[in-house]
mmJSON file of the N, C-alpha and C atoms, coordinates in Angstrom:
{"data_MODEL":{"atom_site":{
"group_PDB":["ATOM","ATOM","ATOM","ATOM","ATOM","ATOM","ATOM","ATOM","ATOM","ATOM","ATOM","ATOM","ATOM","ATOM","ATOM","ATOM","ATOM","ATOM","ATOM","ATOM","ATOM","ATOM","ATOM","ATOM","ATOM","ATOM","ATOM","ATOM","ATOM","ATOM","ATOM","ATOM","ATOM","ATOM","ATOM","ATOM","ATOM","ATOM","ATOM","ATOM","ATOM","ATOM","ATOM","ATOM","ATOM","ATOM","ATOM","ATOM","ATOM","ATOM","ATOM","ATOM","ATOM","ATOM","ATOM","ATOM","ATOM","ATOM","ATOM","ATOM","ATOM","ATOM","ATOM","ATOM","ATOM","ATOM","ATOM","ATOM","ATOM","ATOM","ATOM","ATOM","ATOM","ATOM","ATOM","ATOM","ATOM","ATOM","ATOM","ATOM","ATOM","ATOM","ATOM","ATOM","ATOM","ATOM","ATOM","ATOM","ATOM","ATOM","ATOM","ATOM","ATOM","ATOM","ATOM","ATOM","ATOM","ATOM","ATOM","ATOM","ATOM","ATOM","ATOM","ATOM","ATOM","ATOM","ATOM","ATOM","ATOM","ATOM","ATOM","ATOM","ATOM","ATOM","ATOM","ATOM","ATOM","ATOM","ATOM","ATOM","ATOM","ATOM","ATOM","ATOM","ATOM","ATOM","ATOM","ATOM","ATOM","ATOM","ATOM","ATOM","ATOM","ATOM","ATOM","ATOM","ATOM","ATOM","ATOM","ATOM","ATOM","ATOM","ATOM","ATOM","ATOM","ATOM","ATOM","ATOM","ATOM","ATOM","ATOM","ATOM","ATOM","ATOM","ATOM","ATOM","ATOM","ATOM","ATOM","ATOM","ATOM","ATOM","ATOM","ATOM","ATOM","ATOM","ATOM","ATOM","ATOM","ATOM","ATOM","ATOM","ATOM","ATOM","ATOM","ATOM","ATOM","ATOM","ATOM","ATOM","ATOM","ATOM","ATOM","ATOM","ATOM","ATOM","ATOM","ATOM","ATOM","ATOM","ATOM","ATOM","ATOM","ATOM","ATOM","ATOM","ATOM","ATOM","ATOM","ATOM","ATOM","ATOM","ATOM","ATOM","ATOM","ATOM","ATOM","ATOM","ATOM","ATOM"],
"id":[1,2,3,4,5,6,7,8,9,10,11,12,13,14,15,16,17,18,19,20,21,22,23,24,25,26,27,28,29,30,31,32,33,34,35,36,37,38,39,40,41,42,43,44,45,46,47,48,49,50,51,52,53,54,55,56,57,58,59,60,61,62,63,64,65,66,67,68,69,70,71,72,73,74,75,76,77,78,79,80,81,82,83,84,85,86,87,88,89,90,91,92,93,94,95,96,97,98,99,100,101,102,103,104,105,106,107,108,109,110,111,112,113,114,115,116,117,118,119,120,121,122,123,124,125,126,127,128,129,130,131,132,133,134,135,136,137,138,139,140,141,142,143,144,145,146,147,148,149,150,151,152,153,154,155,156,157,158,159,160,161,162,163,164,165,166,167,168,169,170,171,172,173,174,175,176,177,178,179,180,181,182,183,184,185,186,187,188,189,190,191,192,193,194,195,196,197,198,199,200,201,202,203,204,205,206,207,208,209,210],
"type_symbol":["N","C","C","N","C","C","N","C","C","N","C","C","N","C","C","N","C","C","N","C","C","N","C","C","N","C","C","N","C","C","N","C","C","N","C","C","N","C","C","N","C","C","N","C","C","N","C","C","N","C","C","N","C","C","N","C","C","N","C","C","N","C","C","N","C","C","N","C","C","N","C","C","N","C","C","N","C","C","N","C","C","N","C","C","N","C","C","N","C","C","N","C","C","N","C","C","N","C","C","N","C","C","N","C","C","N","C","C","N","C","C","N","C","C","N","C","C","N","C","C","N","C","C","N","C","C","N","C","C","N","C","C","N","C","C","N","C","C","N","C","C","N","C","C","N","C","C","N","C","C","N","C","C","N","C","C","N","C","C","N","C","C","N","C","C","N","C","C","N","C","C","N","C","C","N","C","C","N","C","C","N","C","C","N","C","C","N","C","C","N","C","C","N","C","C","N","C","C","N","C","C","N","C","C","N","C","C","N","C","C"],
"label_atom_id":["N","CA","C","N","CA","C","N","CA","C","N","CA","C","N","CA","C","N","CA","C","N","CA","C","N","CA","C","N","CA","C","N","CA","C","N","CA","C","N","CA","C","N","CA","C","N","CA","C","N","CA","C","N","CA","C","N","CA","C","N","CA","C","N","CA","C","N","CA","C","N","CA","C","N","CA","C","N","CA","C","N","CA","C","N","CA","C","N","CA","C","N","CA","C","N","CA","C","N","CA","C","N","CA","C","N","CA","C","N","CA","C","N","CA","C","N","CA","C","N","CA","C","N","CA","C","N","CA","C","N","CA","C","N","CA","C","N","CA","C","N","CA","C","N","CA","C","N","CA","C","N","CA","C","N","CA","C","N","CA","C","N","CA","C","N","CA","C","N","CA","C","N","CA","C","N","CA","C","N","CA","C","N","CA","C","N","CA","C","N","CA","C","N","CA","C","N","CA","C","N","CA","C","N","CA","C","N","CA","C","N","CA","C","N","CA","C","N","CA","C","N","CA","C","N","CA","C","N","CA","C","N","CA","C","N","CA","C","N","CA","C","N","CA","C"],
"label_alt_id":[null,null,null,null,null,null,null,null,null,null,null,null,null,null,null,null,null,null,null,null,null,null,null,null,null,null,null,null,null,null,null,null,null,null,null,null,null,null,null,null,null,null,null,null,null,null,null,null,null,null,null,null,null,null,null,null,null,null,null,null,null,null,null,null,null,null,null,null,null,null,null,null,null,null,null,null,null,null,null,null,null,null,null,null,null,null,null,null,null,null,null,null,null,null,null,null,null,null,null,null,null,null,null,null,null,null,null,null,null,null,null,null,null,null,null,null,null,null,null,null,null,null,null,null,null,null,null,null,null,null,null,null,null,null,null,null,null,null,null,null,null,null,null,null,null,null,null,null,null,null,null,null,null,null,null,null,null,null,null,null,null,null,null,null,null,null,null,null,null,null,null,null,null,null,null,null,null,null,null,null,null,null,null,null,null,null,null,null,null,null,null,null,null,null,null,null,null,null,null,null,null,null,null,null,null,null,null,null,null,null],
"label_comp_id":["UNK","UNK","UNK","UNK","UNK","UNK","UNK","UNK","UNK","UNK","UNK","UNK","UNK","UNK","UNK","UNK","UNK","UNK","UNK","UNK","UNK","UNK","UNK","UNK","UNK","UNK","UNK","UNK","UNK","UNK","UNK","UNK","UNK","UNK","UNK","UNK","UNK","UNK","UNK","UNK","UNK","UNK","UNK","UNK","UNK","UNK","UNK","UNK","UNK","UNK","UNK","UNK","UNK","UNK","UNK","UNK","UNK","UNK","UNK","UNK","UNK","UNK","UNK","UNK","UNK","UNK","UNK","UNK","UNK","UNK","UNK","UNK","UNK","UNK","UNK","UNK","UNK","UNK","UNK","UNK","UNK","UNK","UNK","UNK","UNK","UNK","UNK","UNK","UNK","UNK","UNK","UNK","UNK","UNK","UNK","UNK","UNK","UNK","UNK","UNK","UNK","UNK","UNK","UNK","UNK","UNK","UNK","UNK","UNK","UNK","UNK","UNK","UNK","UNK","UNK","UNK","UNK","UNK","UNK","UNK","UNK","UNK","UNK","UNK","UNK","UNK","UNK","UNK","UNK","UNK","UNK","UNK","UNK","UNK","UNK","UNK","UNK","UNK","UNK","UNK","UNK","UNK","UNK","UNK","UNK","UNK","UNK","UNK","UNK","UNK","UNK","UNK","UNK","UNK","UNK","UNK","UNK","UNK","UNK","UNK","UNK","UNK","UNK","UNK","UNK","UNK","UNK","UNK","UNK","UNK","UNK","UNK","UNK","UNK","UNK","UNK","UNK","UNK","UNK","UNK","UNK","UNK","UNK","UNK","UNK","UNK","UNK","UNK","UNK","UNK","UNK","UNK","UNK","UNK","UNK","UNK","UNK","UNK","UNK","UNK","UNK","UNK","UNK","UNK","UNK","UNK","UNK","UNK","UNK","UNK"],
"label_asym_id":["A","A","A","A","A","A","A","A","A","A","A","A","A","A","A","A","A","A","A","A","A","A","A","A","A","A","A","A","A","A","A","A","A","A","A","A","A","A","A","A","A","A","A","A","A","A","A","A","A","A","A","A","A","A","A","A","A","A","A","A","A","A","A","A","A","A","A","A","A","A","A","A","A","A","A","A","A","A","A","A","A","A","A","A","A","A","A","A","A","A","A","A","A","A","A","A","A","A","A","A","A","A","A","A","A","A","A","A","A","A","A","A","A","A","A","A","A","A","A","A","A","A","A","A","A","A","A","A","A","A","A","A","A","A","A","A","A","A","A","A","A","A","A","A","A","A","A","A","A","A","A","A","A","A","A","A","A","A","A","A","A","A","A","A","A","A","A","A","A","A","A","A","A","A","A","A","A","A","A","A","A","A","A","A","A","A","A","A","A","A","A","A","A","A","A","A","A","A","A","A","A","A","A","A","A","A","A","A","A","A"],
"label_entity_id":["1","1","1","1","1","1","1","1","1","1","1","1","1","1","1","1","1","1","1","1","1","1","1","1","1","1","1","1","1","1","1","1","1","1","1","1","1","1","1","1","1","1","1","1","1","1","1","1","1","1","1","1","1","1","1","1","1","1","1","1","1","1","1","1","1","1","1","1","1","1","1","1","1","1","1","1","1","1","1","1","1","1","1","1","1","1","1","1","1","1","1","1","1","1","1","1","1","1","1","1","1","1","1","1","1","1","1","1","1","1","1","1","1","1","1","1","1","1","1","1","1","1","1","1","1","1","1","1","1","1","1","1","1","1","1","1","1","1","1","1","1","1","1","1","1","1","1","1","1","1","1","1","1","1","1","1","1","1","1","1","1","1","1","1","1","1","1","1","1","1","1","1","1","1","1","1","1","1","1","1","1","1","1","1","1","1","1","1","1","1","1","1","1","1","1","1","1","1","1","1","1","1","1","1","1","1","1","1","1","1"],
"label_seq_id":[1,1,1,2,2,2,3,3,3,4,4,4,5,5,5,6,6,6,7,7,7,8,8,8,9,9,9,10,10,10,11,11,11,12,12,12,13,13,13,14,14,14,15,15,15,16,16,16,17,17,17,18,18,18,19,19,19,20,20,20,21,21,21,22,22,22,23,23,23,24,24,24,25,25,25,26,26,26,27,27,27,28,28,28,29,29,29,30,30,30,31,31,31,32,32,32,33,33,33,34,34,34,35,35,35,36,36,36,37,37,37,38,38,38,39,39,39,40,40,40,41,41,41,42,42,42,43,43,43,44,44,44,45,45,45,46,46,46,47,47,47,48,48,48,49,49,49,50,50,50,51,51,51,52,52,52,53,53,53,54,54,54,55,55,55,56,56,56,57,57,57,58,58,58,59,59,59,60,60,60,61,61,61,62,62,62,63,63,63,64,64,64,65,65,65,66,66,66,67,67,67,68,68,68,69,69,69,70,70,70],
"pdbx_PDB_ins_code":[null,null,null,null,null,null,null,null,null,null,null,null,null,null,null,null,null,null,null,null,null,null,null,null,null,null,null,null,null,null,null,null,null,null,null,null,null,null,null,null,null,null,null,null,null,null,null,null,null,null,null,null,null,null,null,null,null,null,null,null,null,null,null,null,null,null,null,null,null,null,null,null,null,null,null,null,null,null,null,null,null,null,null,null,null,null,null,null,null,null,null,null,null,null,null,null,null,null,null,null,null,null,null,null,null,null,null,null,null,null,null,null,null,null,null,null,null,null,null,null,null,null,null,null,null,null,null,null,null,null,null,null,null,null,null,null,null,null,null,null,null,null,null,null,null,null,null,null,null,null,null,null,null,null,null,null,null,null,null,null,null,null,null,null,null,null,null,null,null,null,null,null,null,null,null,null,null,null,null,null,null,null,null,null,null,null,null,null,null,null,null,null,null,null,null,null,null,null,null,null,null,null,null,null,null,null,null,null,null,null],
"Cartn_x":[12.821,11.469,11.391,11.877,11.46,13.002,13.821,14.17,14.125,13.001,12.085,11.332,10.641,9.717,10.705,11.523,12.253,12.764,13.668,13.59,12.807,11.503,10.446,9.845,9.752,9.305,10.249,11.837,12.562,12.507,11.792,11.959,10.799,9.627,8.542,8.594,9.279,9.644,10.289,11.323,11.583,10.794,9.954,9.669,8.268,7.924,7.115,7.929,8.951,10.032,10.124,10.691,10.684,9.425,8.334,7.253,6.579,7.1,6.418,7.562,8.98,9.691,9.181,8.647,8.296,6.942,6.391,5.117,5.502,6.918,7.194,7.588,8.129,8.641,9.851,10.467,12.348,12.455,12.776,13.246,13.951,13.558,14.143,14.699,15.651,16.245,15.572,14.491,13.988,13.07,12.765,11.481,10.44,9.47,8.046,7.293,6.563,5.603,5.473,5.267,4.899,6.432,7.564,8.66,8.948,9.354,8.988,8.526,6.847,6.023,6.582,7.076,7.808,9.334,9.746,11.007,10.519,9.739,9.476,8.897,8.163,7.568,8.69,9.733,10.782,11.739,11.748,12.91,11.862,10.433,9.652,9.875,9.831,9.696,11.346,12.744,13.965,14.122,13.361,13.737,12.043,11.484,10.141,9.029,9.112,7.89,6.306,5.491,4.589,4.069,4.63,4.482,3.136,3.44,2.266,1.253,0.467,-0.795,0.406,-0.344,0.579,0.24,1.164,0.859,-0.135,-1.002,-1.213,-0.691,-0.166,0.88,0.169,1.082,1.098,0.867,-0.633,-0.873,0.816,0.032,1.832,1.84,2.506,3.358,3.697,2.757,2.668,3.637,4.901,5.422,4.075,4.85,4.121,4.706,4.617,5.008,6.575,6.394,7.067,8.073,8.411,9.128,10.667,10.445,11.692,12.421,11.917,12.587,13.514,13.047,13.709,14.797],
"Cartn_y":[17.968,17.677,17.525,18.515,18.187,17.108,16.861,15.707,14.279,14.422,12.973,13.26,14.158,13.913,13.752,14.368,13.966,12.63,12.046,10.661,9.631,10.165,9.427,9.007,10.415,10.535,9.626,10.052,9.248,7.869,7.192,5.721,5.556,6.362,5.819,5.904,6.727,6.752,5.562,5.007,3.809,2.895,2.868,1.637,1.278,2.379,2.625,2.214,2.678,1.888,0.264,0.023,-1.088,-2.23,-1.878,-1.647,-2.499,-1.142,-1.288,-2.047,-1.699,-2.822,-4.369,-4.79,-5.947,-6.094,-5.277,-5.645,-5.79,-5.779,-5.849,-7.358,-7.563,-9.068,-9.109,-9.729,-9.931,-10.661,-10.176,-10.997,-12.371,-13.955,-14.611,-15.462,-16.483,-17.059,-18.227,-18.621,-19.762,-19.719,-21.058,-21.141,-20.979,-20.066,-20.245,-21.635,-21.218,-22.994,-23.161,-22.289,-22.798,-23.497,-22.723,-22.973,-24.496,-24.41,-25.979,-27.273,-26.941,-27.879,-27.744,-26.628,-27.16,-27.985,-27.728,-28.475,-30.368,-30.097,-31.731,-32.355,-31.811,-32.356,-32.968,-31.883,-31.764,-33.221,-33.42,-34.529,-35.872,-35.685,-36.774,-37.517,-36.783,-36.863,-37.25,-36.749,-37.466,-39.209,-39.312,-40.372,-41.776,-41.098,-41.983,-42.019,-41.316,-41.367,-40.933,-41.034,-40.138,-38.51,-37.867,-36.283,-35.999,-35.324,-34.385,-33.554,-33.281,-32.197,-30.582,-30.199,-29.197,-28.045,-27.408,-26.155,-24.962,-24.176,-22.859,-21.735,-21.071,-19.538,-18.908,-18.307,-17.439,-15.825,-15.342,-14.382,-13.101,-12.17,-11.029,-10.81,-10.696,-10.077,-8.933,-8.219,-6.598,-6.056,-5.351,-4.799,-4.4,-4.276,-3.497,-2.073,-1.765,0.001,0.249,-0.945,-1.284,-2.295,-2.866,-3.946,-3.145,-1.207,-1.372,-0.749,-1.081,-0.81,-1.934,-2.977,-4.231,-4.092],
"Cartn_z":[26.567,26.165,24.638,23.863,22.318,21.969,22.524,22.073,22.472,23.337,23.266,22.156,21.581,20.394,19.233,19.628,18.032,17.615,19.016,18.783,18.446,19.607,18.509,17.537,16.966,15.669,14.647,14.834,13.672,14.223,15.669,15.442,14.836,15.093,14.279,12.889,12.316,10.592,10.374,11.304,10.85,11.284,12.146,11.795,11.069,10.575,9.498,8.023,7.847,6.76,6.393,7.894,7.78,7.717,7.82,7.779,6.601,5.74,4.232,3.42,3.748,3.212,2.764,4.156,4.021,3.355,2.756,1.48,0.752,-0.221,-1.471,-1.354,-2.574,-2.885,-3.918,-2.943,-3.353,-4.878,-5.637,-6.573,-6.726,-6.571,-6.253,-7.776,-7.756,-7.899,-8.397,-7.55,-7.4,-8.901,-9.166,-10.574,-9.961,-10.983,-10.722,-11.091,-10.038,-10.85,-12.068,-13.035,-14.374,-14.858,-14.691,-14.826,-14.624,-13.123,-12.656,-13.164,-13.914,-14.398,-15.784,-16.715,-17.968,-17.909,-16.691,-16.338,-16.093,-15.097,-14.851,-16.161,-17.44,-19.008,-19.359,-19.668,-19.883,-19.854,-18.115,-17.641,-17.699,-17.889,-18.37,-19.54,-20.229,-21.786,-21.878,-21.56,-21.442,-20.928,-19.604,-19.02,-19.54,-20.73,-21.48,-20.287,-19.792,-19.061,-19.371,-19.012,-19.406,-18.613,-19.853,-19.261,-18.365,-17.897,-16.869,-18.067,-17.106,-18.038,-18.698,-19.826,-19.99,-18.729,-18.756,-17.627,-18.351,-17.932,-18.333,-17.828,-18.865,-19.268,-18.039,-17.16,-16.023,-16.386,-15.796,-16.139,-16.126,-16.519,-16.583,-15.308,-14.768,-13.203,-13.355,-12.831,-12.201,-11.586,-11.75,-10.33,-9.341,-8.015,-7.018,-6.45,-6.348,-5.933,-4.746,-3.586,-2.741,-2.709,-4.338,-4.72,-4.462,-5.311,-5.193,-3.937,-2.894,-1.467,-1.14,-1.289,-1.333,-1.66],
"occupancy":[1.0,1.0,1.0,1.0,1.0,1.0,1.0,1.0,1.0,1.0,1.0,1.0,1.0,1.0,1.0,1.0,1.0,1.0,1.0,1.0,1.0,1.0,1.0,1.0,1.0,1.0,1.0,1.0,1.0,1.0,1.0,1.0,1.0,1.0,1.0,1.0,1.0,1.0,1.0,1.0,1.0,1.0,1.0,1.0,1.0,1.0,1.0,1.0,1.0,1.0,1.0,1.0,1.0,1.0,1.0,1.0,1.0,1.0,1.0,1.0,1.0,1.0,1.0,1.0,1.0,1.0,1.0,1.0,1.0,1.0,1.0,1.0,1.0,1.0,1.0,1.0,1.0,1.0,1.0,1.0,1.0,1.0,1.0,1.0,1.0,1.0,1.0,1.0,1.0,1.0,1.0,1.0,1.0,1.0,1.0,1.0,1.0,1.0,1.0,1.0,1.0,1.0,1.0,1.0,1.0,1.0,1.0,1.0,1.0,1.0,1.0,1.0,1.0,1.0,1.0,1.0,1.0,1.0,1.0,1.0,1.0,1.0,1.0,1.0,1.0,1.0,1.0,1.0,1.0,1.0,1.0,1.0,1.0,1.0,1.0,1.0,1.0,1.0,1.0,1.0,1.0,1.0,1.0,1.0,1.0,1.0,1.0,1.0,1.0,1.0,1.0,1.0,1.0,1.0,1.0,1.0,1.0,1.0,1.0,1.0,1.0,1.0,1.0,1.0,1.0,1.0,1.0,1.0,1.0,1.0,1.0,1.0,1.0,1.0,1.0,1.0,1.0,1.0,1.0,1.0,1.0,1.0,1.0,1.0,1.0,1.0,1.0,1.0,1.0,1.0,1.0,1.0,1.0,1.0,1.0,1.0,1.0,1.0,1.0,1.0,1.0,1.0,1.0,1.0,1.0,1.0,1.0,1.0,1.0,1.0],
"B_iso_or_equiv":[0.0,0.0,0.0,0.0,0.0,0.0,0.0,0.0,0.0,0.0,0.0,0.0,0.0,0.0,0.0,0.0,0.0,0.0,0.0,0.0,0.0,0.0,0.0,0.0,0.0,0.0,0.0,0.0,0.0,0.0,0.0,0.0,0.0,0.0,0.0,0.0,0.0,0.0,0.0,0.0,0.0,0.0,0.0,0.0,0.0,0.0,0.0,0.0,0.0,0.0,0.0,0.0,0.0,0.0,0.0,0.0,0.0,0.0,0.0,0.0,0.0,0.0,0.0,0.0,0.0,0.0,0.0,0.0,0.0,0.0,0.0,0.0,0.0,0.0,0.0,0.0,0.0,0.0,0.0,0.0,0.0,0.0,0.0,0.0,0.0,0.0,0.0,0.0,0.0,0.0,0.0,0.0,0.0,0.0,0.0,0.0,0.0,0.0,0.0,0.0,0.0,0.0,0.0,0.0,0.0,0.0,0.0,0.0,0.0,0.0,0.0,0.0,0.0,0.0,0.0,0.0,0.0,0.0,0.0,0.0,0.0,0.0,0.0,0.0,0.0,0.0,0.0,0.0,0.0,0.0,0.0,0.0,0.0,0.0,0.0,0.0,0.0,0.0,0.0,0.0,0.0,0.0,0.0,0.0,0.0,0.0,0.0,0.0,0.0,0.0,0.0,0.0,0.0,0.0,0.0,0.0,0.0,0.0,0.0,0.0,0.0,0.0,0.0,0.0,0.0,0.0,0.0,0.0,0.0,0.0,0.0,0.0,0.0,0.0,0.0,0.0,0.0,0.0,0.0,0.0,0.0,0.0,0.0,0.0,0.0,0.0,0.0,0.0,0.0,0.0,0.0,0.0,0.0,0.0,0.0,0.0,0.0,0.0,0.0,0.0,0.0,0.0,0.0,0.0,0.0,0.0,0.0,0.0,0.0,0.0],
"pdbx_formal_charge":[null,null,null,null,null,null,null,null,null,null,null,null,null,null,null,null,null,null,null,null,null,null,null,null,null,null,null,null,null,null,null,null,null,null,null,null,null,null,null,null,null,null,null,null,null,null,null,null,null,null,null,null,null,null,null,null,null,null,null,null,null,null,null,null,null,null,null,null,null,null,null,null,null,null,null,null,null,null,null,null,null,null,null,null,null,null,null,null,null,null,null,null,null,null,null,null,null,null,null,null,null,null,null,null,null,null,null,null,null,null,null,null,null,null,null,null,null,null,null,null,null,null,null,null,null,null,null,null,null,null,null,null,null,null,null,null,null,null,null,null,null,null,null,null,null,null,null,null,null,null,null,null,null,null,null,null,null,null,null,null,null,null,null,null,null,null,null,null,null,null,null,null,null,null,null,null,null,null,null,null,null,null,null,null,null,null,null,null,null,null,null,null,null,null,null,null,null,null,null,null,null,null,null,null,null,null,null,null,null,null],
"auth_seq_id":[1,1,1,2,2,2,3,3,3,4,4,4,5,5,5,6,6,6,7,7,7,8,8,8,9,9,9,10,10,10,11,11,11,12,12,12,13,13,13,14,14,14,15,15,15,16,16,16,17,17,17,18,18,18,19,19,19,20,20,20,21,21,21,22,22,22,23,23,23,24,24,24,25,25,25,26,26,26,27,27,27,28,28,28,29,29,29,30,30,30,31,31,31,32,32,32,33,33,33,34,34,34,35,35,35,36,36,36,37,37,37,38,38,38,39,39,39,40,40,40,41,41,41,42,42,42,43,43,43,44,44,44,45,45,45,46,46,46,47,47,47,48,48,48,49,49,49,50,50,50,51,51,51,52,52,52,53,53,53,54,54,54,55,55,55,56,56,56,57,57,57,58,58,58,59,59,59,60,60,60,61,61,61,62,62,62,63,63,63,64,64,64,65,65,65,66,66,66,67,67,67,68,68,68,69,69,69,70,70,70],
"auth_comp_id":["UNK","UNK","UNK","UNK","UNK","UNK","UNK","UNK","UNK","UNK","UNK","UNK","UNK","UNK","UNK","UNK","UNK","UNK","UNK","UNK","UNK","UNK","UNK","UNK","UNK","UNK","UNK","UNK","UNK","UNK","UNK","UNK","UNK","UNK","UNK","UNK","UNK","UNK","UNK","UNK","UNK","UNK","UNK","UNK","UNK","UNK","UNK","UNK","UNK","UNK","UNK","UNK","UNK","UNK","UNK","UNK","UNK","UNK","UNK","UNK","UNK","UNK","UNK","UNK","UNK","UNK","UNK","UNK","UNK","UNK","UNK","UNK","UNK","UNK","UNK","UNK","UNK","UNK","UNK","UNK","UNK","UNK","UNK","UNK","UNK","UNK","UNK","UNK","UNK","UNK","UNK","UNK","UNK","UNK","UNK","UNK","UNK","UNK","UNK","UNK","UNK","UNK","UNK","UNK","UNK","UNK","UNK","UNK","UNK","UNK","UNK","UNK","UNK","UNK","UNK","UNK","UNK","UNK","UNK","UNK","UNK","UNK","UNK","UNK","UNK","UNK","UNK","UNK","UNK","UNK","UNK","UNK","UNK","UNK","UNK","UNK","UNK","UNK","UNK","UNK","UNK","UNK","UNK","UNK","UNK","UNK","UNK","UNK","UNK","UNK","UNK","UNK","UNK","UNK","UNK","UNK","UNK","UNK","UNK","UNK","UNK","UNK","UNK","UNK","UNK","UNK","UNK","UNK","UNK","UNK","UNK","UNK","UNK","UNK","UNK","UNK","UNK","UNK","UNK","UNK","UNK","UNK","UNK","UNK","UNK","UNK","UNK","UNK","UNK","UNK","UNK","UNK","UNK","UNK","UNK","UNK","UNK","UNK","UNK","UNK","UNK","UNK","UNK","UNK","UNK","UNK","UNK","UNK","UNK","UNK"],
"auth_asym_id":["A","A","A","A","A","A","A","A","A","A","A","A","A","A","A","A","A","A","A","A","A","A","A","A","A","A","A","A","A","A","A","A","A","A","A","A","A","A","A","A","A","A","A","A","A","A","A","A","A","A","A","A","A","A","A","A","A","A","A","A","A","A","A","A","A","A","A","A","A","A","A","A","A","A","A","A","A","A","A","A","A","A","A","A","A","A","A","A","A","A","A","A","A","A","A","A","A","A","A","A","A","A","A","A","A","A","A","A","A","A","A","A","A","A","A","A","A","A","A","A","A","A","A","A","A","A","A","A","A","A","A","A","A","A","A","A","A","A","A","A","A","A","A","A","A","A","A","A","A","A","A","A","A","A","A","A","A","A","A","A","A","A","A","A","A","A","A","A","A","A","A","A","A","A","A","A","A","A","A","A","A","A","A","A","A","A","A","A","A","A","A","A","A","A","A","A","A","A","A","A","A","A","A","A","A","A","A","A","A","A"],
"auth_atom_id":["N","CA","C","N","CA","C","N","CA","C","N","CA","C","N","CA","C","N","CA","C","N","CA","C","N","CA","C","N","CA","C","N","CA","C","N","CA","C","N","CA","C","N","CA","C","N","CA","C","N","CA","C","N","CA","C","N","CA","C","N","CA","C","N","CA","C","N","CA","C","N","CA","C","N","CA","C","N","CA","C","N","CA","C","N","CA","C","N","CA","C","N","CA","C","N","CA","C","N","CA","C","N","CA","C","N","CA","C","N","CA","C","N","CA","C","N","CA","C","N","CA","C","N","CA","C","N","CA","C","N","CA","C","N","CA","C","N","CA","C","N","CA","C","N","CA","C","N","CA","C","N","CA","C","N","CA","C","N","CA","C","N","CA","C","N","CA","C","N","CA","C","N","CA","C","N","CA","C","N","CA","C","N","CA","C","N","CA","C","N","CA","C","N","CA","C","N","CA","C","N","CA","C","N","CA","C","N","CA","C","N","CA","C","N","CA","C","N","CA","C","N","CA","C","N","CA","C","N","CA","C","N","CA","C","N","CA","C","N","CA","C","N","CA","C"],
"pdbx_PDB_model_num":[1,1,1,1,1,1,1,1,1,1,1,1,1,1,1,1,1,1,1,1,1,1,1,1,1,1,1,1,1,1,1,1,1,1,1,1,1,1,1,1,1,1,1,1,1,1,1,1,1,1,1,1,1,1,1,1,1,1,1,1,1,1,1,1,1,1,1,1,1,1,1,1,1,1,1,1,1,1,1,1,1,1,1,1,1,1,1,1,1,1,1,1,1,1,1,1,1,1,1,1,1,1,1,1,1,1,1,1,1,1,1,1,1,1,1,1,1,1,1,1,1,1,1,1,1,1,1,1,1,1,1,1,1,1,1,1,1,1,1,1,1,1,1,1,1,1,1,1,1,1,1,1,1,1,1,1,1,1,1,1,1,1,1,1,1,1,1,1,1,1,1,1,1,1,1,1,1,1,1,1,1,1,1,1,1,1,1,1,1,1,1,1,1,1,1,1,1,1,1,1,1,1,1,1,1,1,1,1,1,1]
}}}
């Protein structure tokens, strides 16, 4: 009897884990849009084209609490 509750309990801890894992956000690789849009000025202005609108500066990026489970 109490080791059905116990099993339980530790699957529900995990999957309460895994859970909140997935609220955070992975550090990627990839460019942010602003990035992006100074890249494409960029290969505009190389190949004489006419550049795009300038971009506006991307507010600061907050960690979140659950980033570092990830």
């Amino acid at each position: 009897m109490r080791a059905g509750h116990t099993i339980r309990t530790i699957l529900l801890i995990g999957a309460v884990a895994v859970a909140f894992t997935a609220c955070g956000r992975r550090p990627g690789t990839l460019d942010t849009p602003y990035e992006a849009e100074i890249e494409a000025r960029k290969q505009a202005e190389e190949d004489g084209r006419p550049a795009p609108p300038a971009p506006e500066k991307p507010v600061e990026d907050r960690p979140f609490i659950l980033d570092s489970l990830i």
